[in-house]
Legacy VTK file of the C-alpha trace (Angstrom):
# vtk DataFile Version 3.0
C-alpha trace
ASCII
DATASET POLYDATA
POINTS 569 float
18.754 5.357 -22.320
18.393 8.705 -20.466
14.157 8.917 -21.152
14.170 5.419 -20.166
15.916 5.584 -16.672
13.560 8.712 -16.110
10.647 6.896 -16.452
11.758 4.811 -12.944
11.893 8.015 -10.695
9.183 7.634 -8.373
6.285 10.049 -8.383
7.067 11.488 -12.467
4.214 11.117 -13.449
2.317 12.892 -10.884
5.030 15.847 -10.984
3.980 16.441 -14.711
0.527 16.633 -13.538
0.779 18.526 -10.864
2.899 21.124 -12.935
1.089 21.166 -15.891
-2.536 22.468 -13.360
-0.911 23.753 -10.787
2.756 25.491 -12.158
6.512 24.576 -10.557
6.332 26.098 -7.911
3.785 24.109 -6.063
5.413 20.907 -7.583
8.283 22.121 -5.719
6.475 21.233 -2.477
5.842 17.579 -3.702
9.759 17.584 -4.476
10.474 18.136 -1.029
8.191 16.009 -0.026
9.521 13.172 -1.793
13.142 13.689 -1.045
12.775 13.822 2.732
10.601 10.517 2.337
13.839 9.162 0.933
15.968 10.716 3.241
13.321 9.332 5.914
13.728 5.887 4.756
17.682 5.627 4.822
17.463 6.631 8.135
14.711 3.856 8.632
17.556 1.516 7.000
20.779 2.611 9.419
18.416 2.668 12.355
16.790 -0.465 11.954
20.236 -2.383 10.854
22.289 -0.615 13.972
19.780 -0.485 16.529
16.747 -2.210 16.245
17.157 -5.693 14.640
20.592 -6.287 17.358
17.509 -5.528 20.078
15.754 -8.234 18.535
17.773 -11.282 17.550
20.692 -10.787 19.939
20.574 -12.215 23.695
19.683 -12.387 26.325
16.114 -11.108 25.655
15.750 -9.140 29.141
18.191 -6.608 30.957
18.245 -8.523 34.194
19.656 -11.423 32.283
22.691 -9.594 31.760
23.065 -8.911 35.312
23.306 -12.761 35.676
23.628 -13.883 39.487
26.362 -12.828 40.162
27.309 -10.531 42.848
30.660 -9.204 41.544
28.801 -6.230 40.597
29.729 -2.221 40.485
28.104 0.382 42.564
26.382 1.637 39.162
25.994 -1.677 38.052
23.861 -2.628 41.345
21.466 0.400 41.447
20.784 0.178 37.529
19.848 -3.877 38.499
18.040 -2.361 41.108
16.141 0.173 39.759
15.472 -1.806 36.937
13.762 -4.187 39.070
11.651 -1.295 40.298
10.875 -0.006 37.290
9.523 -3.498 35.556
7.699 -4.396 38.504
5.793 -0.812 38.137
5.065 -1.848 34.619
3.831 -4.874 35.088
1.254 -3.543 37.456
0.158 -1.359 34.936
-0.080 -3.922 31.840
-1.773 -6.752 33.969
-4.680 -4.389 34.596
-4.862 -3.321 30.936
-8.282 -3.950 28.702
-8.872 -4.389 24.965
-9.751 -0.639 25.173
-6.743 0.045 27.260
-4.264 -1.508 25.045
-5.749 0.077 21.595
-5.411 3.701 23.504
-1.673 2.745 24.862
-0.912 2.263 21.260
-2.099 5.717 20.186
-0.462 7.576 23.233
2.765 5.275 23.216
2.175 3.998 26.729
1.053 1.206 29.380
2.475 -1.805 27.298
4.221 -0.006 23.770
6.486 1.146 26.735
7.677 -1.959 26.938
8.821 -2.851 22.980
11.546 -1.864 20.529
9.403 1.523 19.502
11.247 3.559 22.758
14.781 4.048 23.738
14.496 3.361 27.455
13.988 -0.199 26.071
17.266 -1.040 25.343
20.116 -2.793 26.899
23.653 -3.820 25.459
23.666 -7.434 23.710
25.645 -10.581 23.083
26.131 -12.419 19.819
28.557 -14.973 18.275
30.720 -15.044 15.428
30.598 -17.465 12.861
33.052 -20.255 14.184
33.955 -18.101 17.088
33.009 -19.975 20.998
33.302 -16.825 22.720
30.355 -14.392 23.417
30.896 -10.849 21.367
29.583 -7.520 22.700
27.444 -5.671 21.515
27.903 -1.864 22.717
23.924 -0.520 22.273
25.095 2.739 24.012
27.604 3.228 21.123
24.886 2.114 18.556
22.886 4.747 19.393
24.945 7.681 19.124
27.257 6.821 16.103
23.570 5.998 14.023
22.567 9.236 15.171
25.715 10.959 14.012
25.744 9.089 10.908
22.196 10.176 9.950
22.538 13.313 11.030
25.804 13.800 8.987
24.566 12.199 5.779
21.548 14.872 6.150
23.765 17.695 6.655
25.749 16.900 3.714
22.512 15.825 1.329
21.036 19.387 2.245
24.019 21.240 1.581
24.523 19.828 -1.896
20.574 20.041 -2.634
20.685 23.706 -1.832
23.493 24.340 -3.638
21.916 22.748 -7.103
19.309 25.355 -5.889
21.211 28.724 -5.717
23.145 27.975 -8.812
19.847 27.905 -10.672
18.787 31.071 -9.007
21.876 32.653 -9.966
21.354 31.716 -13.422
17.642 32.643 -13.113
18.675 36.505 -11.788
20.183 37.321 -14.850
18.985 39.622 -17.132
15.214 39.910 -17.702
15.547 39.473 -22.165
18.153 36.465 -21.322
15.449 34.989 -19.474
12.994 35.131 -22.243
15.396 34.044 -24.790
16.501 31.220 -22.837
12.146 30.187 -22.475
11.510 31.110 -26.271
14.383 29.269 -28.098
15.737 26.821 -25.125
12.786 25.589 -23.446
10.524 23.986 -25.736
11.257 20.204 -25.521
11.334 18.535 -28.737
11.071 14.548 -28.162
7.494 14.795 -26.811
5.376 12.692 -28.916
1.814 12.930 -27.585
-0.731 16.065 -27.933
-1.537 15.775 -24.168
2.314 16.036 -23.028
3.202 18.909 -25.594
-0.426 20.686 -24.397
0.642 20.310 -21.290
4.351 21.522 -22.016
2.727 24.864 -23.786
0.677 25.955 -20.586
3.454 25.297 -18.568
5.387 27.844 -20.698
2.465 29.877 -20.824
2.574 30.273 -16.754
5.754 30.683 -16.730
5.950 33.837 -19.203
3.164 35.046 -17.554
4.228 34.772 -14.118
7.625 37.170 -15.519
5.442 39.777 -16.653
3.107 40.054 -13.542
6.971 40.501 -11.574
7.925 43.334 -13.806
4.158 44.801 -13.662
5.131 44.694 -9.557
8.442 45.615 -9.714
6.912 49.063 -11.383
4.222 49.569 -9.364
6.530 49.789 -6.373
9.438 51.990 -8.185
6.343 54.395 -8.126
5.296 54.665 -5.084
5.214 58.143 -2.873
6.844 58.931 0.597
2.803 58.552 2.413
2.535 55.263 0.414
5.804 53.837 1.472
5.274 55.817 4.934
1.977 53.746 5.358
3.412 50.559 4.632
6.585 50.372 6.886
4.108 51.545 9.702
1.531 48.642 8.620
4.994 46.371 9.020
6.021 47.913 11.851
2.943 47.137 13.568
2.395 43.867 11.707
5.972 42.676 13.502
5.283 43.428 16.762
1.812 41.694 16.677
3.899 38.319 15.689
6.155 38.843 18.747
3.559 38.656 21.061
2.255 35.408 19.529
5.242 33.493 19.851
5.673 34.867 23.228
1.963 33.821 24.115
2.229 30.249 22.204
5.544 29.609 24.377
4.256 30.509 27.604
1.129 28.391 26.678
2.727 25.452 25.751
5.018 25.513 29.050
2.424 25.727 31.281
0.033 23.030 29.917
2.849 20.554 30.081
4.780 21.716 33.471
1.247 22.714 34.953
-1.891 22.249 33.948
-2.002 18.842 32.581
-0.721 17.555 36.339
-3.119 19.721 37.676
-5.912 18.154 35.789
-4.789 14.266 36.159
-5.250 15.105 39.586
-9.193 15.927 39.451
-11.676 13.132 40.214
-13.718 13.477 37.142
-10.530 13.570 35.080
-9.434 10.177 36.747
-12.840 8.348 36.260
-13.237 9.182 32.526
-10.872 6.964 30.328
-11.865 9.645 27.514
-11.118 13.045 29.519
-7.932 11.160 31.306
-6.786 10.475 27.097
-7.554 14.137 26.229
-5.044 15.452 29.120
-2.515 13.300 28.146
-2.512 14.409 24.409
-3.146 18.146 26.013
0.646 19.079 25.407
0.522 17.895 21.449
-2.715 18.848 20.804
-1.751 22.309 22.224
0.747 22.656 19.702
-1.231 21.159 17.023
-3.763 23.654 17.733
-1.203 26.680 17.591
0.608 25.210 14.448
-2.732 25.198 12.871
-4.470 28.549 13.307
-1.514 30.924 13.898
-0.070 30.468 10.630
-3.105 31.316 9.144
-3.326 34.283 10.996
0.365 34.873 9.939
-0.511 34.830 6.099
-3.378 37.270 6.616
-0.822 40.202 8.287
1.403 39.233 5.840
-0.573 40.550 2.908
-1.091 43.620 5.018
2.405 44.648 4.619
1.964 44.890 0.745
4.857 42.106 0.182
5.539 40.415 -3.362
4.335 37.055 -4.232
7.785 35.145 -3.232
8.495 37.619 0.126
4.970 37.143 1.498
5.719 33.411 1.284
8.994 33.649 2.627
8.079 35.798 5.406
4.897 33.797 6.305
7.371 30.303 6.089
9.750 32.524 8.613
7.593 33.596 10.840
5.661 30.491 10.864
8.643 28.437 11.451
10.047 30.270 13.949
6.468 29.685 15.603
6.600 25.933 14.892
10.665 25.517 16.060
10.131 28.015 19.373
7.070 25.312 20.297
9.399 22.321 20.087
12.195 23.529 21.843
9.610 24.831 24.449
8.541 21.418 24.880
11.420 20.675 25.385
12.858 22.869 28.018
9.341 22.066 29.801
9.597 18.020 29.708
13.338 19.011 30.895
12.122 20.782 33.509
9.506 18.664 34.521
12.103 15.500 34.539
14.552 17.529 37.187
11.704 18.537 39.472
10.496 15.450 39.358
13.730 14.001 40.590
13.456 16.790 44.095
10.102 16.084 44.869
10.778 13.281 47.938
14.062 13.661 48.897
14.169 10.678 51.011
12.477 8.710 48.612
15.072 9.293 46.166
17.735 8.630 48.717
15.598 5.430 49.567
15.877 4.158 45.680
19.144 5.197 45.403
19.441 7.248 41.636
15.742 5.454 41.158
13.384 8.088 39.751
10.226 8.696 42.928
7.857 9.577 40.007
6.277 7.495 38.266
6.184 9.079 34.539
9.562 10.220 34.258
10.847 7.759 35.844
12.344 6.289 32.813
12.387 9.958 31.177
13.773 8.520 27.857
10.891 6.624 27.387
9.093 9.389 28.494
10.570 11.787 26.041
9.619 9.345 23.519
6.013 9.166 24.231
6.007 12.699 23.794
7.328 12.827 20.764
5.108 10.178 19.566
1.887 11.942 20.577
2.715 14.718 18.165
3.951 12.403 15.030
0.462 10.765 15.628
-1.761 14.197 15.955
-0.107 15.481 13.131
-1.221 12.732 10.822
-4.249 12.735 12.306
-5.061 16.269 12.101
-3.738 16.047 8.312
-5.960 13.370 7.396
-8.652 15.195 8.866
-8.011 18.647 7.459
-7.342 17.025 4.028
-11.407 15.051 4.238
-12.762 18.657 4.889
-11.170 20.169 2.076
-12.576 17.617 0.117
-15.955 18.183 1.776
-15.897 21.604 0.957
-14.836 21.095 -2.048
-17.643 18.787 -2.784
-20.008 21.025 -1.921
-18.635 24.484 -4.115
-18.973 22.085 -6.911
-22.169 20.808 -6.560
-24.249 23.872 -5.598
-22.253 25.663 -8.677
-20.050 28.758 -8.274
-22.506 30.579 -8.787
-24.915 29.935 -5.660
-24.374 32.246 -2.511
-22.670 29.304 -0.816
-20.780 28.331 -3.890
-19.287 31.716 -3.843
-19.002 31.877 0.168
-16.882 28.724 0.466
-15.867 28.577 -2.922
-12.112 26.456 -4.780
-9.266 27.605 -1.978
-6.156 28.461 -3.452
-3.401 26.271 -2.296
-1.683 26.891 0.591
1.933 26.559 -0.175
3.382 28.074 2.646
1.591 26.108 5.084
1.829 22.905 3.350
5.630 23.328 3.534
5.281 24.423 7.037
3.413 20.706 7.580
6.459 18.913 6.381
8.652 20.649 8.066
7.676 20.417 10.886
6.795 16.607 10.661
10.793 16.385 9.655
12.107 18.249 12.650
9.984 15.926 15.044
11.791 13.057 13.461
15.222 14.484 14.163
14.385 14.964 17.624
11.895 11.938 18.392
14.572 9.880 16.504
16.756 8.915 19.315
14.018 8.690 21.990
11.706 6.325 19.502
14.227 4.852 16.687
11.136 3.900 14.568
9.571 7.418 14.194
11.996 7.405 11.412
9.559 4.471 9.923
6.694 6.253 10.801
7.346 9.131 8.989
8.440 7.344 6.034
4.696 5.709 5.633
3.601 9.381 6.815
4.939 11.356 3.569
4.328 8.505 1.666
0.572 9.066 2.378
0.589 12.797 2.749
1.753 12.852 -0.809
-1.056 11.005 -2.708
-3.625 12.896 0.078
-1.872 16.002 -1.117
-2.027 15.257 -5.064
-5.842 14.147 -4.323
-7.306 17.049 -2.858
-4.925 19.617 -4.741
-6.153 18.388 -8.165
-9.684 17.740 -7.191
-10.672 21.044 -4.906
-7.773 23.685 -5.415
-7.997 26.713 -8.196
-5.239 27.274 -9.958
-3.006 30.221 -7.523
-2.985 33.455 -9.382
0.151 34.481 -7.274
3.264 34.139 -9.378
6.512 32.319 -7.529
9.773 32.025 -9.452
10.226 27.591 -8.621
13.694 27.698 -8.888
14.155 30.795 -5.720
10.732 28.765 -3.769
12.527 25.291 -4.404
15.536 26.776 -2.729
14.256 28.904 0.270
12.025 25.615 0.979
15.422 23.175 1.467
16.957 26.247 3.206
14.296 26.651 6.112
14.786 22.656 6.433
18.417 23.453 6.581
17.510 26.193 9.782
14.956 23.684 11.210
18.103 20.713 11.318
20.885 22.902 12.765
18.654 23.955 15.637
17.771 20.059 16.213
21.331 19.093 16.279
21.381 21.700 18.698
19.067 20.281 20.644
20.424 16.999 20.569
23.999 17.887 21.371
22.295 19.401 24.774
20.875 16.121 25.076
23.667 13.732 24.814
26.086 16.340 26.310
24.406 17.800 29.235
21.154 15.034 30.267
22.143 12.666 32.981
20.527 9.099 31.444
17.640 7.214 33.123
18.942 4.459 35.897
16.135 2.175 35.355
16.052 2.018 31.610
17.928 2.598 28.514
21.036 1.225 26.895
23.115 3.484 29.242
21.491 2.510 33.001
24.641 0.602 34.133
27.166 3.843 33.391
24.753 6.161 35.163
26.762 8.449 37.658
26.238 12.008 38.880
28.684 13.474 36.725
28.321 10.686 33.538
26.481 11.780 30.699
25.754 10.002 26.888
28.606 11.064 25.232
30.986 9.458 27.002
30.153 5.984 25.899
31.871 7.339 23.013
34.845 9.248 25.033
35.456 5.613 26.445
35.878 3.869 23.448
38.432 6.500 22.403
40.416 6.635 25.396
40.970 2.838 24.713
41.974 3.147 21.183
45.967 3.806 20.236
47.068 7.208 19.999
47.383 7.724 16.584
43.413 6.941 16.238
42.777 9.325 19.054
44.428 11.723 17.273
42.787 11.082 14.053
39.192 11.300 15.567
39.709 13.943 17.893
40.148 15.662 14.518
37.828 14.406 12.598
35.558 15.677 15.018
36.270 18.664 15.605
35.667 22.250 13.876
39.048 22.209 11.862
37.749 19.471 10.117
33.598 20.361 9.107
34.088 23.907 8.073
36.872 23.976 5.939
34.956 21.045 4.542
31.460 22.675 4.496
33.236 25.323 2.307
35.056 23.447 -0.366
31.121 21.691 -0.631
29.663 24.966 -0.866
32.052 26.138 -3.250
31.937 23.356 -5.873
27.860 23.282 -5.919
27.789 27.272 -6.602
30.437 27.202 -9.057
LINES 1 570
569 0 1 2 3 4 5 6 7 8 9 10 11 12 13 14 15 16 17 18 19 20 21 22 23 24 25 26 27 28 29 30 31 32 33 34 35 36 37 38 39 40 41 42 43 44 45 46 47 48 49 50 51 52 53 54 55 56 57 58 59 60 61 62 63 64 65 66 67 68 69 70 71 72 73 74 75 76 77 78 79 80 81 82 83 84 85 86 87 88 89 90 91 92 93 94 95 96 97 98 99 100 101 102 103 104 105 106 107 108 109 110 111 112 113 114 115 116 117 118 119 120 121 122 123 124 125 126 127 128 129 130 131 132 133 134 135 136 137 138 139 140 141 142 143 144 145 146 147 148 149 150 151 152 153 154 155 156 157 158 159 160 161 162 163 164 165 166 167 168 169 170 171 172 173 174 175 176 177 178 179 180 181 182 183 184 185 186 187 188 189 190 191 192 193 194 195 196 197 198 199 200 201 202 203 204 205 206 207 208 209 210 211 212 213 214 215 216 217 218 219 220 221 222 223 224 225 226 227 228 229 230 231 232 233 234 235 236 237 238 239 240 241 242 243 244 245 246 247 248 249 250 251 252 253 254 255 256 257 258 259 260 261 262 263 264 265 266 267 268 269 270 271 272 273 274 275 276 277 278 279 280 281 282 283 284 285 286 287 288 289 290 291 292 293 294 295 296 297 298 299 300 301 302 303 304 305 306 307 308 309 310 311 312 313 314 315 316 317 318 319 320 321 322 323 324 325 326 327 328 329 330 331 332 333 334 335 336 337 338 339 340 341 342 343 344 345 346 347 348 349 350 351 352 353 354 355 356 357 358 359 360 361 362 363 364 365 366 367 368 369 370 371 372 373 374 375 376 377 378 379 380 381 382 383 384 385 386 387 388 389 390 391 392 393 394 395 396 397 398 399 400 401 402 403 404 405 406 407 408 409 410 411 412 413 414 415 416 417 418 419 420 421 422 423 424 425 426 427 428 429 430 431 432 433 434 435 436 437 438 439 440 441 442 443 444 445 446 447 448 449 450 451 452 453 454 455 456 457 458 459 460 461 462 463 464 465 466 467 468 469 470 471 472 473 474 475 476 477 478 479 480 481 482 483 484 485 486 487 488 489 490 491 492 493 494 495 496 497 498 499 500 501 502 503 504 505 506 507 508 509 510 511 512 513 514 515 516 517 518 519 520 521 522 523 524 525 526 527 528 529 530 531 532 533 534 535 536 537 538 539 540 541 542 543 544 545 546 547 548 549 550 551 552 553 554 555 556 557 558 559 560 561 562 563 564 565 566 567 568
């Protein structure tokens, strides 16, 4: 029964194969992979079901529907009618005018008409439906909808990763006992008797055979090092020493960048003539900001993993401090982004003052104007330059692969561009990133989630391809079960900062008045969250009570613990 339901987990197969060439630790990548697709695709579910489809099949079909003609309307009320009116009529200049050409490169940047569909937030409106043999109309609270989807997801994550990692460090405790357990444990335990065919129990042996020798080349290390001399270990806290402060001033660099092409430079350039008569320059500037990133994420990992073998690390640290450092590089450019788009959103607000007091709370520029939407678009851009620049990166290794193998290795260009080893720590890098611009891009452009589900889905046959047909075999030995775990627990870093980022959002972002599902609350001092606080304030006290608790500290950590607990012991 048990072989039988294990032949229906998705991707077994290719896990065997991928082990048996390449050892567990790089199948550990493809495990992560394949559980944040899933992940990825329950969030597709909850989003679609809670936000999306009500968008679709509930009425009215247009905001200013809602509005009716009545005139027995709030202040807030008024200007979001108002500015809404302002904003459509903007966008409908802007679509009318649109070409063939124009609409195929608004639906790779996310603008002109994709503005106006179910892919961004500023979209949205609260809906109407009727019950089954109920005359009355039913409400359907879209602000509400989006903020209890994105705390369900984001709990259900939380908890998934917490029990995922905790499977993980109970195997590494059980893997850092002593050395002659270990090899008992491989010798007597982990040959696996019910395998029937020569190519499964060949594979099975070299599998063992990697693993055995990847022990003895971390004892052969762990001795080398016990014998080093004061100059040796003198040299190589220096070589870290310097190595350190050389990656400071590349993230301080790759911020600074970032925040000037998108608060600066790309405005600066829009405004040039040539800029504005070239539909290919004018697309280039408007991907500046992701491609920027792209661009950084790309070459200064790389750059990363050759200081890192400078410092004389093991196997496992240099990966773990290339993954650090590179994902400090990779989270530091997001949240720039950001603070940047933030920034570029408030001054964008002061730059006509009587303007803005003409329109009321209506946005006077033109791109931010419904910054939600805006946001989203941003977000966007990257999910698409990522795949792209995967896609692309993954045809060159094959390329180059091509190539090595047909001039032989032992040409002078065989040998120059030669099999590449495979890359795990950027690889890992790739997905996590991809996963933390889902969290965020999430609530700005609910089907991101989607997106990324058909992204990994791809990246991992793309992946498989060009590992088995143009990567050698890594010499490096990495225990799986301690890679496995530090992988899930850098994901676990990258999440808490986005919930960060999205509390700031929700908390402390006054919403758009001319889009959105919450343009008729808008008020100075209103902000996202308290569609929620309104709800509550409704409900009876007992429930008040009940949720003010269950959403508070008292209730997550002592809960967090008792999790953490249970999976360790």
């Amino acid at each position: 029964m048990w072989e039988t339901l294990q032949l229906l987990v998705v991707w077994r197969g290719s896990f065997k194969e991928i082990e048996g060439q390449h050892g567990s630790s790089t199948t550990s990548y493809f495990t992560v992979l394949r559980w944040l697709m899933f992940l990825n695709l329950f969030v597709t579910v909850v989003t679609l079901g809670a936000i999306v489809l009500p968008q679709v099949f509930f009425q009215p079909s247009t905001f200013l529907e809602t509005m009716g003609n009545t005139t027995d309307l709030t202040d807030f009320q008024e200007t979001a009618k108002n500015c809404s009116n302002v904003y459509i009529n903007q966008m409908d200049n802007v679509t009318e005018k649109e070409s063939i050409v124009d609409k195929v490169l608004a639906v790779i940047q996310g603008t002109g008409f994709m503005e106006r569909t179910v892919l961004f937030a500023g979209f949205y409106f609260s809906k109407t439906y009727k019950m089954v043999g109920d005359d009355e109309d039913q409400s359907y609270n879209m602000p509400l909808a989006f903020l209890l989807t994105m705390a369900a997801y984001f709990f259900v994550t939380l908890i998934l990763m917490i029990l995922y990692t905790g499977d993980g460090v109970k195997e590494q405790l059980l893997a850092s006992g002593e050395q002659f357990n270990q090899y008992f444990n491989k010798i007597f335990s982990a040959w696996d008797y019910t395998l029937m065919q020569k190519k499964a129990s060949d594979q099975k042996q070299h599998d063992l055979c990697r693993a055995f020798k990847n022990d003895l080349e971390q004892i052969q290390e762990k001795k080398r090092r016990k014998g080093m001399n004061t100059l040796q270990k003198a040299r190589v806290y220096l070589a870290r020493i310097c190595v350190n402060l050389v990656v400071l001033a590349f993230w301080a660099g790759a911020g600074y960048l970032i925040y000037m092409v998108v608060t600066v430079w790309s405005k600066q350039l829009l405004d040039k003539d040539t800029v504005k008569d070239s539909e290919i320059l004018k697309l280039i500037v408007e991907f500046l900001p992701s491609l920027t990133i792209t661009i950084l994420n790309v070459f200064i990992p790389t750059l990363f993993y050759m200081l890192a073998r400078v410092e004389d690390l093991t196997p496992d640290s240099e990966v773990e401090i290339t993954v650090i450092r590179s994902v400090v590089l990779r989270l530091a450019s997001i949240i720039v982004l950001v603070v940047s788009l933030q920034t570029k959103i408030s001054e964008c607000r002061s730059d006509d003052e009587e303007e803005e007091q003409k329109n009321k709370m209506c946005h006077n520029c033109q791109e931010t104007q419904c910054w939600e939407t805006y946001v989203g678009g941003q977000f966007y851009k990257l999910v698409v330059m990522d795949f792209f620049v995967t896609v692309i990166t993954t045809l060159a290794e094959f390329l180059r692969g091509a190539i090595a193998k047909a001039l032989g290795k032992d040409s002078f260009v065989g040998k120059l561009i030669g099999l590449k080893e495979f890359d795990l720590p950027k690889n890992v890098l790739d997905i996590v990133y991809s996963q933390t611009i889902c969290w965020i891009g999430a609530f700005f452009c609910p089907l991101i989630p989607a997106i990324t589900v058909v992204k990994f889905f791809l990246y991992f046959y793309l992946k498989k391809w060009t590992l088995l047909k143009n990567y050698a075999k890594s010499p490096k030995a990495y225990r799986a079960s301690k890679t496995n775990t530090f992988f899930m627990a850098v994901l676990l870093g990258s999440f808490v900062l986005c919930a960060i980022v999205m509390a700031y959002v929700v908390g402390r972002m006054q919403p758009s008045v001319s889009c959105g599902p919450w343009r008729v609350y808008t008020k100075e001092d209103y902000f996202m969250y308290m569609s929620v606080s309104d709800i509550v304030s409704t409900a009876p006290q007992l429930w008040q009570t009940i949720l003010t608790f269950l959403t508070s500290w008292l209730f997550y950590v002592p809960m967090l613990i008792v999790m953490r607990y249970e999976q360790i012991m």
